[in-house]
DOROLUM-68934 format. One record per residue: x, y, z of N, C-alpha, C in turn. Coordinates in nm, 4 decimals. Example, Ala and Ser with C-alpha at 12.3 -4.5 7.8 and 13.67 -1.06 7.14 Angstrom:
BEGIN
{{1.3190, -0.5690, 0.7800}, {1.2300, -0.4500, 0.7800}, {1.3200, -0.3300, 0.7800}} {{1.2850, -0.2250, 0.7080}, {1.3670, -0.1060, 0.7140}, {1.2900, 0.0030, 0.7870}} 
//
This chain:
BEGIN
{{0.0829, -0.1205, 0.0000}, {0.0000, 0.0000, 0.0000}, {0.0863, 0.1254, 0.0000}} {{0.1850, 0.1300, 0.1108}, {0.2391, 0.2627, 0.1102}, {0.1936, 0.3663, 0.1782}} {{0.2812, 0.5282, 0.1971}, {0.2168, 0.5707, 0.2535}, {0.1427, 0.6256, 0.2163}} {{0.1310, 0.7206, 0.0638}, {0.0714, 0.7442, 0.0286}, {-0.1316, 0.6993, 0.0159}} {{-0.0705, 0.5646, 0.0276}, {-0.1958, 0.4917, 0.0230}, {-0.2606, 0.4843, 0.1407}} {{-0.1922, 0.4832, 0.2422}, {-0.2639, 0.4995, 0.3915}, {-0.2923, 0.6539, 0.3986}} {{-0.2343, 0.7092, 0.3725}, {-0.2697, 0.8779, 0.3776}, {-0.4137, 0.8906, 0.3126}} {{-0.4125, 0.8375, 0.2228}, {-0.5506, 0.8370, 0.1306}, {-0.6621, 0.7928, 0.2222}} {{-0.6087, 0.6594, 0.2754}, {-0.7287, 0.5833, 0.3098}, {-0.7918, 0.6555, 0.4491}} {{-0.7219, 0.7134, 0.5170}, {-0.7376, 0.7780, 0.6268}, {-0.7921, 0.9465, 0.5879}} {{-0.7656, 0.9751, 0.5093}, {-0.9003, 1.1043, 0.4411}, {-1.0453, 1.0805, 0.3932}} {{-1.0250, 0.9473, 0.3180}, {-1.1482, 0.8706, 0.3102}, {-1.2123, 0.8685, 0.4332}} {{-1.1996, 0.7886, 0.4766}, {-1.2168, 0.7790, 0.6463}, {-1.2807, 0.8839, 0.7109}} {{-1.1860, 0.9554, 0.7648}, {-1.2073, 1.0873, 0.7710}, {-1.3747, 1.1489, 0.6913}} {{-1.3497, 1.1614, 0.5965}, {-1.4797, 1.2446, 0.5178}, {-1.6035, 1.1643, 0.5320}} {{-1.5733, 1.0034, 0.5103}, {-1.7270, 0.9243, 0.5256}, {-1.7612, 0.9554, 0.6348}} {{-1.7310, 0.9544, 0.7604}, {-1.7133, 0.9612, 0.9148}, {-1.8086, 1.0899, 0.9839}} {{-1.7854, 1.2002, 0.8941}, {-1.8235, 1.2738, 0.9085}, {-1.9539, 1.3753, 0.8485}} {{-1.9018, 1.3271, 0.7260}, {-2.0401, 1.4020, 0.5865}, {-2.0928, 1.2634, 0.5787}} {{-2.1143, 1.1517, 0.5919}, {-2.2097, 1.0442, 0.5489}, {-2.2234, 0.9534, 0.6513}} {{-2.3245, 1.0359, 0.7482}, {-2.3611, 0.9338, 0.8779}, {-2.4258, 0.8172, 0.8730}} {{-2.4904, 0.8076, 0.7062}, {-2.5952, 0.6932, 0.7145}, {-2.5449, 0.5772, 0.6817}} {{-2.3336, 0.6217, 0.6540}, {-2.2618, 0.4692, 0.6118}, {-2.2095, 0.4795, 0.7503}} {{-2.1738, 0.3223, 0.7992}, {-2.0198, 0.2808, 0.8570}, {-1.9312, 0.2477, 0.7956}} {{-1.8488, 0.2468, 0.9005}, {-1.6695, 0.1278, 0.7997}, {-1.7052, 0.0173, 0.8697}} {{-1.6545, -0.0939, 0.7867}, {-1.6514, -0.2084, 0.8286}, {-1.4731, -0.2382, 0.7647}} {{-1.4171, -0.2135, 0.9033}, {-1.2631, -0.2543, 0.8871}, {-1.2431, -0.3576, 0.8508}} {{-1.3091, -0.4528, 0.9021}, {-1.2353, -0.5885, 0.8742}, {-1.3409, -0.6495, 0.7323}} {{-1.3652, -0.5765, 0.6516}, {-1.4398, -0.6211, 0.4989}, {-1.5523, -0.7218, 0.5382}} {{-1.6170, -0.7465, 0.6323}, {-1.6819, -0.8685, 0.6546}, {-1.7848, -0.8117, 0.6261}} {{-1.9095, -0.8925, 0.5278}, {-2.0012, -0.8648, 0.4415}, {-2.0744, -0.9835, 0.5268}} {{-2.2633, -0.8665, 0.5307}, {-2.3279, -1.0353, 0.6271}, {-2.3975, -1.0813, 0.5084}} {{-2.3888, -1.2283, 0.6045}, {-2.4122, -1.2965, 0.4834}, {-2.5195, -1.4339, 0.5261}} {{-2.6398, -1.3789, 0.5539}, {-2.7221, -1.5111, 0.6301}, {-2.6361, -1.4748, 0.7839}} {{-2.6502, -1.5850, 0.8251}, {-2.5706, -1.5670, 1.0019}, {-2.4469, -1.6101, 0.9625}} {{-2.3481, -1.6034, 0.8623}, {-2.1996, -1.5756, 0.8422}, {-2.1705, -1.4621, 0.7427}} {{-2.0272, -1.4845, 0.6836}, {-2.0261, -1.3506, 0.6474}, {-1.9327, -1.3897, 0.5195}} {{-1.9068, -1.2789, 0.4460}, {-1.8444, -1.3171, 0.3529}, {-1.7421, -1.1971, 0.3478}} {{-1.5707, -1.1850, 0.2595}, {-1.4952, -1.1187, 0.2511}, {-1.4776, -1.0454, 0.1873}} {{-1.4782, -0.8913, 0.1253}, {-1.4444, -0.8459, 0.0654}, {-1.3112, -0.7920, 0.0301}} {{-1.2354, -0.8345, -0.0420}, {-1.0682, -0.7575, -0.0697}, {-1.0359, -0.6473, -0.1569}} {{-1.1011, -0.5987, -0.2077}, {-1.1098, -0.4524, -0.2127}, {-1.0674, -0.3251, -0.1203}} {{-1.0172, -0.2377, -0.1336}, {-1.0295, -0.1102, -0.0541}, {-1.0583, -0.1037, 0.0599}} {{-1.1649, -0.0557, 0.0774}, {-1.2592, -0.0373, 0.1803}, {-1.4009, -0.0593, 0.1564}} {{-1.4831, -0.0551, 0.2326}, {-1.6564, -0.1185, 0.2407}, {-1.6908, -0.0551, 0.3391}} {{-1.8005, 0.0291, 0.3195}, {-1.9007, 0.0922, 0.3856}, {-2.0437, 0.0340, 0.3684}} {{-2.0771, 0.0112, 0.5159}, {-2.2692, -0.0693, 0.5129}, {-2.3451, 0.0407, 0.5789}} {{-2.4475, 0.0298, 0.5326}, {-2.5604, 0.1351, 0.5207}, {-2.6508, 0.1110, 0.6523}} {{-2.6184, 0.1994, 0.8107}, {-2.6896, 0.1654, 0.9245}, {-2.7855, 0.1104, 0.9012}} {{-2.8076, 0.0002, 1.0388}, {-2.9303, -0.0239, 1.0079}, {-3.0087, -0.1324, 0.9100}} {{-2.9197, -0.1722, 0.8427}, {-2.8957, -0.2768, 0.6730}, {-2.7921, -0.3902, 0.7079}} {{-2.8611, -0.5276, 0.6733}, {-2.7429, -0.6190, 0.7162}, {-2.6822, -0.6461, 0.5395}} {{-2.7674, -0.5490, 0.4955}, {-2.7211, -0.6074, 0.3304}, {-2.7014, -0.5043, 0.2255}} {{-2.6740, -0.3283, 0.2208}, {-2.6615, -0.2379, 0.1593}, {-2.5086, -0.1836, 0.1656}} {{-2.4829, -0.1879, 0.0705}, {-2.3000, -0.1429, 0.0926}, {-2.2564, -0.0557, -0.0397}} {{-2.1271, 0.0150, 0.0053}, {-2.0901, 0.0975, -0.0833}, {-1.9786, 0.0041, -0.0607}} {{-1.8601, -0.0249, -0.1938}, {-1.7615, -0.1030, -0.2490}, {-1.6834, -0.0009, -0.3099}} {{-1.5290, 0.0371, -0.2563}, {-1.4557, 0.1237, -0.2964}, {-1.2949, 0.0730, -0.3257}} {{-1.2602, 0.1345, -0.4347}, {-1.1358, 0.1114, -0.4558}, {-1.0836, 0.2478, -0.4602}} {{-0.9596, 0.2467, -0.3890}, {-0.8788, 0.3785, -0.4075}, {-0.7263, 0.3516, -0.4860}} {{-0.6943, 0.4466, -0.5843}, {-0.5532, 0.4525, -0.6177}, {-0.4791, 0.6171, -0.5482}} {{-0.3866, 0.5980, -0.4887}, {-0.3267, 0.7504, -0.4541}, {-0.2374, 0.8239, -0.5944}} {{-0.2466, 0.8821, -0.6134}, {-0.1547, 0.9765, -0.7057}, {-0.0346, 0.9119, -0.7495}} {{0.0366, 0.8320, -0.6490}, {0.1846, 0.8309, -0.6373}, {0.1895, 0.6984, -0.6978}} {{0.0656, 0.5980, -0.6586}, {0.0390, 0.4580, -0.7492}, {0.0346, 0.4983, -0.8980}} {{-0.1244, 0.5986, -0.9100}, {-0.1646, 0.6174, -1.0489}, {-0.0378, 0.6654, -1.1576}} {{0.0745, 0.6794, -1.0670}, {0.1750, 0.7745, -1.2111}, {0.2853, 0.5982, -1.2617}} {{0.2818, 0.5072, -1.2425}, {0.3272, 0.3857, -1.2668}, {0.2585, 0.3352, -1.3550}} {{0.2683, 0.3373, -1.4959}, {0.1652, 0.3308, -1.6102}, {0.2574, 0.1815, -1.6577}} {{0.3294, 0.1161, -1.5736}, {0.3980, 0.0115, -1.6962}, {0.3936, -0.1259, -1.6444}} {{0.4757, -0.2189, -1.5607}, {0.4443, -0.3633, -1.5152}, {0.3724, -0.3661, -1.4388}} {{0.3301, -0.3123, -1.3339}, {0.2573, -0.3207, -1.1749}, {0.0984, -0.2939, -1.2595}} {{0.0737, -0.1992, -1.4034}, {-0.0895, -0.1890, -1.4553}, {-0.0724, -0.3070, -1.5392}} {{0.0005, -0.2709, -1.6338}, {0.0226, -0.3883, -1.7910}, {0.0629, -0.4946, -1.8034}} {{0.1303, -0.5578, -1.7028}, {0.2045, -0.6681, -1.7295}, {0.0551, -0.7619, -1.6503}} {{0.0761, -0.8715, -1.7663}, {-0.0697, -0.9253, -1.7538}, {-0.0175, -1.1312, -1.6820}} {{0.0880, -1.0957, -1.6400}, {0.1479, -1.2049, -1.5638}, {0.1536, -1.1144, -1.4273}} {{0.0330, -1.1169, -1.3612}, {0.0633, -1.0433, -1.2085}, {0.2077, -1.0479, -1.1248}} {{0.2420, -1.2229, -1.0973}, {0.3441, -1.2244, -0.9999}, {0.4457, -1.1707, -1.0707}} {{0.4869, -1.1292, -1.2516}, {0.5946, -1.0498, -1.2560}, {0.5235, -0.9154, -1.2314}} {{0.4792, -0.8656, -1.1681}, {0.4323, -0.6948, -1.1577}, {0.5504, -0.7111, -1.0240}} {{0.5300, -0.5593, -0.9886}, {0.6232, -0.5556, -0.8727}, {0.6032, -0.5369, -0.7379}} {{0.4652, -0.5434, -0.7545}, {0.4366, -0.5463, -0.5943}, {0.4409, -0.7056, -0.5639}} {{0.4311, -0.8012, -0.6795}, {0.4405, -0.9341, -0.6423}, {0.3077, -0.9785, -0.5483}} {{0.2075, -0.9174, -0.5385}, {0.1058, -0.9883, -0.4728}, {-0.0388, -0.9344, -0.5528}} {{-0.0356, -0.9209, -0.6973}, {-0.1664, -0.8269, -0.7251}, {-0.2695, -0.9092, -0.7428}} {{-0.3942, -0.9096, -0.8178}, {-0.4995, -0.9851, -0.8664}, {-0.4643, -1.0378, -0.9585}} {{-0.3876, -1.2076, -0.8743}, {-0.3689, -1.2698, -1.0317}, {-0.4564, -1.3250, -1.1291}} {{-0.6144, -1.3174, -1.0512}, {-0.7131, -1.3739, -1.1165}, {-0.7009, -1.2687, -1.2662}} {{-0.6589, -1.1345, -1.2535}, {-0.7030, -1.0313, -1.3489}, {-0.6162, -1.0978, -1.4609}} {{-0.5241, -1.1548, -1.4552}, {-0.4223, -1.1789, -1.5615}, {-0.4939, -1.1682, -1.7381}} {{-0.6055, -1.2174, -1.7285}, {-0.6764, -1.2165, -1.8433}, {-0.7400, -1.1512, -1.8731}} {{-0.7658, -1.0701, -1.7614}, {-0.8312, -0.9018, -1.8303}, {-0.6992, -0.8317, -1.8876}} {{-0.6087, -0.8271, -1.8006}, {-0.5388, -0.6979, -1.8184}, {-0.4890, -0.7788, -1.9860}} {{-0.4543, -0.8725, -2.0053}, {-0.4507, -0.9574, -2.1642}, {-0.5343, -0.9122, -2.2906}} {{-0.6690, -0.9488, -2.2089}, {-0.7817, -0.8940, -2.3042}, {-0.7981, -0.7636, -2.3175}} {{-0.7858, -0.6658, -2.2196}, {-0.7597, -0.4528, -2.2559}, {-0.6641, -0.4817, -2.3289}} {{-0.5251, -0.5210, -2.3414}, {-0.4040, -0.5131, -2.4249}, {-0.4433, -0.5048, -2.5411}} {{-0.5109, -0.6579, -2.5606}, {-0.5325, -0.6920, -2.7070}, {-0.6747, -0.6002, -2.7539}} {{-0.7249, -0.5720, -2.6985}, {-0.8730, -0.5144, -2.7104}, {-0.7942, -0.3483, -2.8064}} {{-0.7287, -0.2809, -2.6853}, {-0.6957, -0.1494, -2.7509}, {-0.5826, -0.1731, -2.8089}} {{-0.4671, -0.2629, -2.8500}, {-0.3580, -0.2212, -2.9254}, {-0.2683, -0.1816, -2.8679}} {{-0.2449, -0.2557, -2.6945}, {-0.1364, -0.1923, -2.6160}, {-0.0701, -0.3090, -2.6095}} {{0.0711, -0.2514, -2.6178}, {0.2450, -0.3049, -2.6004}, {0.2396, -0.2555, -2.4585}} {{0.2084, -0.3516, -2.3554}, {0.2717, -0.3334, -2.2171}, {0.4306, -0.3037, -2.2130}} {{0.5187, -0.3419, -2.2979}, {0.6923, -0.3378, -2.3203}, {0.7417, -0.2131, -2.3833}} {{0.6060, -0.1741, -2.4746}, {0.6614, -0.0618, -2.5688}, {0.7164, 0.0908, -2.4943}} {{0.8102, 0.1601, -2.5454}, {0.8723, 0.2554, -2.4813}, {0.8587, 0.4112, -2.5244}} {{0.7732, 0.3875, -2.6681}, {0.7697, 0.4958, -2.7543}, {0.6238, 0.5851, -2.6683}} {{0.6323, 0.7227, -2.6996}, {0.5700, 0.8143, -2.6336}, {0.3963, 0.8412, -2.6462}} {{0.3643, 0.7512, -2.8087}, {0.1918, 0.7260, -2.8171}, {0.1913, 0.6350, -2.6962}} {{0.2458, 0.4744, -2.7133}, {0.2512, 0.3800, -2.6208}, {0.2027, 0.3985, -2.4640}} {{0.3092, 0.4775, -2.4178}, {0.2843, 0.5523, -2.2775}, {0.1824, 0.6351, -2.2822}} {{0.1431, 0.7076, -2.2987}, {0.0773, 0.8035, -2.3192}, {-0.1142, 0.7397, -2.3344}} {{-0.0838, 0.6159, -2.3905}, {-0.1951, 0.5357, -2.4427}, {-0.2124, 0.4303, -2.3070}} {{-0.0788, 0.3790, -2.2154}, {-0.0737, 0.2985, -2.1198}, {-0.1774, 0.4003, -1.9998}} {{-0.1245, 0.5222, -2.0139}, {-0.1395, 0.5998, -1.8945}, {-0.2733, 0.6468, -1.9025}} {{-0.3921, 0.6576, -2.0071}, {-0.5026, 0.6767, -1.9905}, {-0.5959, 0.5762, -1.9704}} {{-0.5634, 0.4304, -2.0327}, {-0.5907, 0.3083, -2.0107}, {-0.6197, 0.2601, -1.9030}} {{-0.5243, 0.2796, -1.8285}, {-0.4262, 0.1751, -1.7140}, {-0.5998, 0.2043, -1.5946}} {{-0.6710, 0.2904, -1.6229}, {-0.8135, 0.2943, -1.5327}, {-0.9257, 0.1769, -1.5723}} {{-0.8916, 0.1284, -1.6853}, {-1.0011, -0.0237, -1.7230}, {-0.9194, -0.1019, -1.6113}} {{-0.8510, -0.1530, -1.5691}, {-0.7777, -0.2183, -1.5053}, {-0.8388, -0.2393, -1.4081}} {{-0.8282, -0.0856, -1.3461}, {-0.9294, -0.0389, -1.1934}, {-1.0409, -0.1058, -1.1950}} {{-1.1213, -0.0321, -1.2800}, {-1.2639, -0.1169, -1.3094}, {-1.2349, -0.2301, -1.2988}} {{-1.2118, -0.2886, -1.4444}, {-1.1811, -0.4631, -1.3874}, {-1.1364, -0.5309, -1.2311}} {{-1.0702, -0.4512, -1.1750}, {-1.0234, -0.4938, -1.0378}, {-1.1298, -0.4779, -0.9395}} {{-1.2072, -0.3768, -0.9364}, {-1.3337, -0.4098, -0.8498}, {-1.4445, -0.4933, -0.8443}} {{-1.4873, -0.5233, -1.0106}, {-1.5715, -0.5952, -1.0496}, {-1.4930, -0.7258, -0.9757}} {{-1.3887, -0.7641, -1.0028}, {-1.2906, -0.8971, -0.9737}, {-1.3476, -0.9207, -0.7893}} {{-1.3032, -0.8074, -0.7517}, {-1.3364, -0.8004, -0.5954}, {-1.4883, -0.8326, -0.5222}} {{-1.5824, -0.7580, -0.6086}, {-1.7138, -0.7933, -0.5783}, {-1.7213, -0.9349, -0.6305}} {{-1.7075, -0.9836, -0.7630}, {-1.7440, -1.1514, -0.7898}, {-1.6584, -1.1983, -0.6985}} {{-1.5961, -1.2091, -0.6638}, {-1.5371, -1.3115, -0.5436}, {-1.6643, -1.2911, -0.4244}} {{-1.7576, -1.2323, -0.3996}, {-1.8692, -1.2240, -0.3133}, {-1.9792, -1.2623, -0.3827}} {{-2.1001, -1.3575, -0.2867}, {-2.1972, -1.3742, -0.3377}, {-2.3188, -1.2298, -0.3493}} {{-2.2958, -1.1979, -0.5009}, {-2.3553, -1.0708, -0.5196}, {-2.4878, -1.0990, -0.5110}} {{-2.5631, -1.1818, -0.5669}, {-2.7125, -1.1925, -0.5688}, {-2.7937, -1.2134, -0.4125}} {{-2.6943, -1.1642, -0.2890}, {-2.7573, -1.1609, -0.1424}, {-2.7223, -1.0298, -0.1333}} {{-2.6858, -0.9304, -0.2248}, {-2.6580, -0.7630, -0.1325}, {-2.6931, -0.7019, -0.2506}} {{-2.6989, -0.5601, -0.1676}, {-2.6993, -0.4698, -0.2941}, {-2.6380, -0.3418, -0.2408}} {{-2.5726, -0.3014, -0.3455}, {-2.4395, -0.2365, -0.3221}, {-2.4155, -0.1409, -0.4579}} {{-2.3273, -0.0047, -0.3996}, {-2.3100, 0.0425, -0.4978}, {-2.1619, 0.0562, -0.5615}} {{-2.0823, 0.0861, -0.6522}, {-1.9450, 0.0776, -0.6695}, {-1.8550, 0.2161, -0.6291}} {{-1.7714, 0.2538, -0.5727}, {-1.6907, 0.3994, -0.6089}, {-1.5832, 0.4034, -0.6582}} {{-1.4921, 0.4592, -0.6377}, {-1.3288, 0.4702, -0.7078}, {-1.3125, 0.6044, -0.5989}} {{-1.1980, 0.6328, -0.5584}, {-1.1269, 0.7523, -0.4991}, {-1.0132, 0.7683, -0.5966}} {{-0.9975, 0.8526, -0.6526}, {-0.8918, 0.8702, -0.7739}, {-0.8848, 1.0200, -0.7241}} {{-0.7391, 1.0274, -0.8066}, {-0.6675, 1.1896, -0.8067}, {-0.7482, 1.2350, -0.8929}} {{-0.8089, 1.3978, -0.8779}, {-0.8722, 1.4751, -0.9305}, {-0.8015, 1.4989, -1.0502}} {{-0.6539, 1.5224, -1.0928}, {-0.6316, 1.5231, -1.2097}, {-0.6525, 1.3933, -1.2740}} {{-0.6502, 1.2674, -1.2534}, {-0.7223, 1.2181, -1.3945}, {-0.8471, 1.1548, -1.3613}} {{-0.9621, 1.2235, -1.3182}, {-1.0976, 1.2168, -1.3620}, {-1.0934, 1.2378, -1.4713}} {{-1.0740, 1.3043, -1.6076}, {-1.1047, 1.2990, -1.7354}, {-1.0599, 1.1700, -1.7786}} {{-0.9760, 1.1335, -1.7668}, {-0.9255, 0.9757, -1.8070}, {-0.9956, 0.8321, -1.7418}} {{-1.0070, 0.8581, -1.6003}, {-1.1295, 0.7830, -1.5560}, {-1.2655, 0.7983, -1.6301}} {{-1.3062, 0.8971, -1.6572}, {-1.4338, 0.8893, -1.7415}, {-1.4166, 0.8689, -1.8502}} {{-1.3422, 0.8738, -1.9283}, {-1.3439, 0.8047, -2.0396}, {-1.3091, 0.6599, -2.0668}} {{-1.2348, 0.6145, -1.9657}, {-1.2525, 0.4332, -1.9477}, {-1.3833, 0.4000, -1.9158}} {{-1.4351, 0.4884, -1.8107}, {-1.5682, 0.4218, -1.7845}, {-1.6554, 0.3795, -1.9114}} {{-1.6375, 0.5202, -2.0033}, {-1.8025, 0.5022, -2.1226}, {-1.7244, 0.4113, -2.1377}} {{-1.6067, 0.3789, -2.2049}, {-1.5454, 0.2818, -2.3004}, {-1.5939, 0.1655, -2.2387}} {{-1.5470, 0.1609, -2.0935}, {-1.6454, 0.0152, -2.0434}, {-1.7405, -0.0841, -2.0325}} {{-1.7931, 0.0638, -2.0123}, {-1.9708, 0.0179, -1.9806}, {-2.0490, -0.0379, -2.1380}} {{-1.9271, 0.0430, -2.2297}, {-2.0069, 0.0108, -2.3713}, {-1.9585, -0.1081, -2.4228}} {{-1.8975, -0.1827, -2.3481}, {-1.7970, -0.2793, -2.4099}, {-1.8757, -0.3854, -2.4083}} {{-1.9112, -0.4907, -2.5346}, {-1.9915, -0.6293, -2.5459}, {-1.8758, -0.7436, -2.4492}} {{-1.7337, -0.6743, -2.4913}, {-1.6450, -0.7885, -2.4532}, {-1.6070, -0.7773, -2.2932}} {{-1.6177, -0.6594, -2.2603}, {-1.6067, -0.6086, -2.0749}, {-1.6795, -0.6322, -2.0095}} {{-1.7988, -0.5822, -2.0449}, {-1.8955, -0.5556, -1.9507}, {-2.0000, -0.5932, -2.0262}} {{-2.0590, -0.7167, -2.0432}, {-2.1388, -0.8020, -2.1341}, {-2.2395, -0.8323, -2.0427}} {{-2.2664, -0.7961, -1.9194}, {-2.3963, -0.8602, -1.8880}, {-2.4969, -0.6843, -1.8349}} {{-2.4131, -0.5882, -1.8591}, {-2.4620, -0.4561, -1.8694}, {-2.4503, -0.3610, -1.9487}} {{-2.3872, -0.4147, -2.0884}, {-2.3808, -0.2916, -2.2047}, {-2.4340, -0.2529, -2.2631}} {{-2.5750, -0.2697, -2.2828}, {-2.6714, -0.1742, -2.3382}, {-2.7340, -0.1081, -2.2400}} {{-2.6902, -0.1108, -2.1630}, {-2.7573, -0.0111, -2.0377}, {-2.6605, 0.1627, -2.0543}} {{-2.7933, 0.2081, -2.0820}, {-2.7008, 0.3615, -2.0072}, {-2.7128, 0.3786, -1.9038}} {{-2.5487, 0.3867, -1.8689}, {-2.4976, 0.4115, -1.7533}, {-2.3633, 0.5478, -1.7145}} {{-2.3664, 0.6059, -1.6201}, {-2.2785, 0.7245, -1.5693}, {-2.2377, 0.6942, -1.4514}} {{-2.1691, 0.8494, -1.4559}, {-2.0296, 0.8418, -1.3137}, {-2.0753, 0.9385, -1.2356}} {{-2.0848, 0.9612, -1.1335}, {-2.1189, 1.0779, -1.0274}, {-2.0281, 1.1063, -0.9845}} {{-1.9555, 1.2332, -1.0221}, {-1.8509, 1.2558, -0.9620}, {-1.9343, 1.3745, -0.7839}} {{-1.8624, 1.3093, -0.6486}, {-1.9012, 1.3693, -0.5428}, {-1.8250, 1.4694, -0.5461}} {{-1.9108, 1.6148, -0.4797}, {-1.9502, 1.7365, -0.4994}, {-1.7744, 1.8163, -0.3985}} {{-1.7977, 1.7116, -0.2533}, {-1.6568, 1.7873, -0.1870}, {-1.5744, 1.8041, -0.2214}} {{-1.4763, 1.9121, -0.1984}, {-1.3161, 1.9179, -0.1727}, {-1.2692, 1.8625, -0.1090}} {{-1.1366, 1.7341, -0.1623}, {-1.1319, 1.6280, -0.0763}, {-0.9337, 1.6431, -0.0834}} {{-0.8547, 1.5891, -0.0082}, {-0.7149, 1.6065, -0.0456}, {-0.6586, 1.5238, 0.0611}} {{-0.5461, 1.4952, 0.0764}, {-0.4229, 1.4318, 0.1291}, {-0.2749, 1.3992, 0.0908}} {{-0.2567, 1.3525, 0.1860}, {-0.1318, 1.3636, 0.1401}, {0.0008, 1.2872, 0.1149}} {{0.0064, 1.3233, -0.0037}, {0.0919, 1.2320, -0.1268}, {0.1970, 1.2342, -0.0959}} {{0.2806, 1.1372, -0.0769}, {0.4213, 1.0861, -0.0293}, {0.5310, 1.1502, -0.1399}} {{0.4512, 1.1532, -0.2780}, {0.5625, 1.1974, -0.3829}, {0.5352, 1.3785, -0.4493}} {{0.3826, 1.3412, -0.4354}, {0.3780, 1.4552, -0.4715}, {0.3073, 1.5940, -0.3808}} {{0.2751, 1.5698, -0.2489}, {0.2179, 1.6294, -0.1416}, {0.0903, 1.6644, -0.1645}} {{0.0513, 1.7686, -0.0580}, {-0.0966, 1.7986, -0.1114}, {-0.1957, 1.7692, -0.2318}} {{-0.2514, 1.6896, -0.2542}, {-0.3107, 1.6014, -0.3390}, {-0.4564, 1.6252, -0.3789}} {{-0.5516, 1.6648, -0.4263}, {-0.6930, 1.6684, -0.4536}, {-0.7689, 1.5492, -0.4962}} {{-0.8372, 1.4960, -0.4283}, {-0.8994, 1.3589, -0.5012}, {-1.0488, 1.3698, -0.5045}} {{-1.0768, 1.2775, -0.5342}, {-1.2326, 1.2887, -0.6102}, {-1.3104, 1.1744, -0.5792}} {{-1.4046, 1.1144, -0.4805}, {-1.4900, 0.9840, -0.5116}, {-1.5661, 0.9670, -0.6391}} {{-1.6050, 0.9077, -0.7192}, {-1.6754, 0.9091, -0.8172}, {-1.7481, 0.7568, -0.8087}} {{-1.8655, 0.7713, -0.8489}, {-1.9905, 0.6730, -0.8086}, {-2.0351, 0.5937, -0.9395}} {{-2.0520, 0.5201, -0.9754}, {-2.1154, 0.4504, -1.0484}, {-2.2402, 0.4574, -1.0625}} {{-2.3332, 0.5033, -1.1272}, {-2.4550, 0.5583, -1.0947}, {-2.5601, 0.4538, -1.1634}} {{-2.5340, 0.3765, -1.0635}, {-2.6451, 0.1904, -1.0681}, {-2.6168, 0.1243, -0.9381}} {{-2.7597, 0.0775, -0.9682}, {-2.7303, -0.0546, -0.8303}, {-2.6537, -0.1513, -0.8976}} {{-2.5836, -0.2426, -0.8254}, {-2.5548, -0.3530, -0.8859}, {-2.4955, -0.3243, -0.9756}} {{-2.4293, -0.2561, -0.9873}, {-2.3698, -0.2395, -1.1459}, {-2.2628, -0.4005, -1.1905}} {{-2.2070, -0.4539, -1.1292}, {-2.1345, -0.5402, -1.2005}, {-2.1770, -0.7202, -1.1634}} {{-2.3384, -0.6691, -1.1664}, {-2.3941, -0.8298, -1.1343}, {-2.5425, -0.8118, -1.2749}} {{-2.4921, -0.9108, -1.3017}, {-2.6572, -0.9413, -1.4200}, {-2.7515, -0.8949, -1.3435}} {{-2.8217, -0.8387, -1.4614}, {-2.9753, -0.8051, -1.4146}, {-3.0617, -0.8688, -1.3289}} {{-3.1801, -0.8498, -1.2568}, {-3.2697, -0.9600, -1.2197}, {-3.3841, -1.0110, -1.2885}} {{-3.3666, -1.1181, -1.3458}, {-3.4684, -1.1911, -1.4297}, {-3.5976, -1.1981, -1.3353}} {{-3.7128, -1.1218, -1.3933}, {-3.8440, -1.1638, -1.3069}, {-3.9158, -1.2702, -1.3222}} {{-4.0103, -1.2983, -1.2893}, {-4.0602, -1.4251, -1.2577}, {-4.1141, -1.4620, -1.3788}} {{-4.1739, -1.3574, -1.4661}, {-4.2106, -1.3823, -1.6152}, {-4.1643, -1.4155, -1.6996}} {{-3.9908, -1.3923, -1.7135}, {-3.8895, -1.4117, -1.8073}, {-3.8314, -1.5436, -1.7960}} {{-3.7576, -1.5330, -1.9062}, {-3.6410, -1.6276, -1.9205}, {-3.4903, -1.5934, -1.9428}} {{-3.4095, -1.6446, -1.8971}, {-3.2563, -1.6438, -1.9509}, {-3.2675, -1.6874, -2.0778}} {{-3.2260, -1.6112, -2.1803}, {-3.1679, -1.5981, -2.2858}, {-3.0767, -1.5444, -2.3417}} 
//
């Protein structure tokens, strides 16, 4: 994580704590689940007082992560990334974005980078979705966020449409229109590399966004 990353997580903290009384933290990710519980490895998780089953699902990147656009996002063999412990389940996403947009995780030339570094936010996405399916989604309902550096919200939103529109990404919600809520506060901390920092929650603006629809009693799977 780092410090940067604890700096983050502790402004988070901080701001839910205070402007959003109607969430808690649940430190230790434990999601109820019937009379046990289930894990979330993601970020952080906020449950909705009062609710043994309403949650907000957050992933944060700090500034000082987001500027590492090359093995630790692209390299689609996790245990060679360099933190050596990432989502190796993702190995085949981060494969399939490669091949999807035309990215050289190796390449050195300045489109390349430049193309890694606006990208490298499908990843994110993919990594939360990864985090929630490891939970039995069809017992909660929950919404998604991201805490990202305020300078690249434009690049986060533009992975998102690209996402959400994707048959090959996001195939059990792409004809849905769907958006980003970016939240309204001034939010900041502080960045190990680059100090005072501005960040941004931004919301996924759906329930459920990364679980199939609910088939009603009239329908069929098709």
């Amino acid at each position: 994580m780092g410090a940067s990353a604890d700096n983050l997580g502790k402004a988070i903290e901080d701001y839910m704590t205070q402007k959003l009384s109607q969430y808690e933290s649940i430190p230790s990710k434990k999601v109820s689940y019937f009379n046990d519980y289930m894990t979330f490895v993601g970020d952080s998780i906020w449950k909705k007082r009062d609710s043994d089953w309403e949650y907000l699902f957050m992933e944060q990147k700090s500034r000082e992560e987001t500027t590492d656009n090359s093995s630790s996002w692209w390299n689609w063999n996790s245990k060679r990334a360099k933190n050596d412990n990432g989502h190796y389940n993702l190995s085949g996403y981060r494969s399939m974005i490669s091949h999807l947009l035309g990215i050289d995780p190796s390449a050195r030339d300045l489109a390349s980078i430049q193309k890694r570094k606006v990208f490298k936010w499908l990843q994110v996405i993919a990594q939360l979705r990864h985090d929630v399916f490891n939970l039995d989604h069809s017992r909660i309902s929950y919404r998604s966020v991201f805490a990202i550096p305020l300078s690249e919200y434009v690049n986060f939103e533009q992975c998102f449409q690209f996402y959400s529109k994707s048959e090959i990404l996001n195939p059990l919600r792409c004809h849905e229109k769907v958006s980003i809520v970016k939240w309204s506060a001034k939010l900041e901390y502080e960045d190990n590399k680059y100090g005072k920092t501005d960040f941004v929650i931004t919301e996924i603006d759906a329930l459920n966004f990364f679980s199939p629809p609910a088939i009603g009693p009239n329908l069929k799977d098709c």
